[in-house]
N, C-alpha and C positions, 0 to 999 in steps of 0.2 A: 392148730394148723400153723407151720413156718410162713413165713412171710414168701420162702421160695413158691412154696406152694399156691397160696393164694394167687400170687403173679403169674405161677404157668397155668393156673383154673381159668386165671382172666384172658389170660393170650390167648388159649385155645378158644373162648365164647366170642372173640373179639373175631380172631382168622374163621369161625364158624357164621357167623353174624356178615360179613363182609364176603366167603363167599356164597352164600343164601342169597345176598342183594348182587351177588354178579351172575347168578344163573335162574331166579326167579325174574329179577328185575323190577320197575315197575309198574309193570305190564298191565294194562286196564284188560280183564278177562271178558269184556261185554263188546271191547272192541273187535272187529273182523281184519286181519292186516288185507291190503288190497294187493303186496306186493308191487314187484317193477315194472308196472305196466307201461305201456306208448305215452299215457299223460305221466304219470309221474314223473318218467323220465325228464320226457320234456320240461317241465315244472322245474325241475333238479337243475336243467342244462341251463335255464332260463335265470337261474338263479345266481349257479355258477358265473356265465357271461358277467350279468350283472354286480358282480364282487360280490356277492351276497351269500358265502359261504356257510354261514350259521344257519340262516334260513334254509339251505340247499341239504346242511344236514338235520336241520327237525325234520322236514319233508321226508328224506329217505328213510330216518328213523322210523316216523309215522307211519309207513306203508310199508317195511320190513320188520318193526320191533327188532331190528338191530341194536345192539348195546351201541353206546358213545363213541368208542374206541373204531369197532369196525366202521361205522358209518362217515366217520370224520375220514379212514383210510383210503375208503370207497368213492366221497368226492372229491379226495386229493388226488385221486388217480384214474377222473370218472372221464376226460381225454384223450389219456395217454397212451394210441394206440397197443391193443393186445396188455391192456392194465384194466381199463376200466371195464364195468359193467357193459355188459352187450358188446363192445369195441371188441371184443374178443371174438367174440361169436360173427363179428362181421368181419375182421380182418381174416378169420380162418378161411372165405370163401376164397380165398386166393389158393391155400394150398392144397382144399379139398376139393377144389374145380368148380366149385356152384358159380361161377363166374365164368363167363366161356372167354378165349381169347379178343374176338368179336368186340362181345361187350366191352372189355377193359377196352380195348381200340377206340371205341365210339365215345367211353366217358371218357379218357385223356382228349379226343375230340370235341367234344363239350365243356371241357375245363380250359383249353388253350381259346376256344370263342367267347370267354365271358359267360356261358352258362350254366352257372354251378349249380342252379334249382334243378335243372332238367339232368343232369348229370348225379344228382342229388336219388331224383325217383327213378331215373333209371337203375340206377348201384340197389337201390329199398326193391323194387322189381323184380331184379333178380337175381337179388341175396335174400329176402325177406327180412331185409335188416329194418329198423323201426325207423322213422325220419330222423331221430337223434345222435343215430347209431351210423346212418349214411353220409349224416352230415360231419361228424368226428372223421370217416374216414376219408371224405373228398378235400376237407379240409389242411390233409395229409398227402393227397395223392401226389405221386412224384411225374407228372407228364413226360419228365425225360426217359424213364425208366422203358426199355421194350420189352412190355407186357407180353 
């Protein structure tokens, strides 16, 4: 056997070997994923705040078995209005109505008195967005805007 050969038998075991570990992974089979739920989230956001971005992506790993790659993309952009996780799903109630006029009126009225909590559960209420998700977008709300 040339030498060429033996080096492309290797390359190919090498590129076969590496993606087996990006689509297997190493996925403990006994564990249950819990997925993104209200705590996890939370856990993640809490982490996030905290500069504690490593942390915040073992967590989401943990509870999605997301590879490395996705999960680090997922807290770099877990924020950023209509980017992150859930933030989407919350920010849409704006243009698919789940948010009535009313409402918007009364949370820019709750955000302009200092009460972001109640501004906070009211938007969770009724968007059904998760407290992490309402808190992302109060976070962001623009009070000048006429909603």
């Amino acid at each position: 056997m040339s030498p060429a050969k033996v080096f492309l038998v290797l390359a190919v075991v090498v590129v076969l070997v590496v993606l087996w570990g990006r689509v297997v992974g190493r996925k403990d089979p006994d564990r249950e994923l819990v997925g993104l739920t209200d705590a996890v989230r939370g856990k993640v956001s809490r982490e996030i705040s905290a500069g504690h971005k490593i942390n915040a992506i073992k967590i989401y790993r943990e509870a999605t078995g997301a590879p490395l790659a996705d999960a680090k993309r997922a807290v770099d952009t877990w924020f950023v209005p209509g980017q992150g996780p859930g933030v989407r799903d919350a920010a849409a109630s704006f243009t698919e109505g789940r948010l009535t006029d009313e409402g918007r009126a009364r949370i820019s009225e709750l955000i302009l008195a200092g009460r972001r909590e109640d501004a906070m559960a009211l938007y969770a209420d009724a968007t059904g967005a998760s407290s992490s998700e309402a808190q992302a977008i109060i976070r962001s709300w623009d009070t000048s805007q006429d909603y």
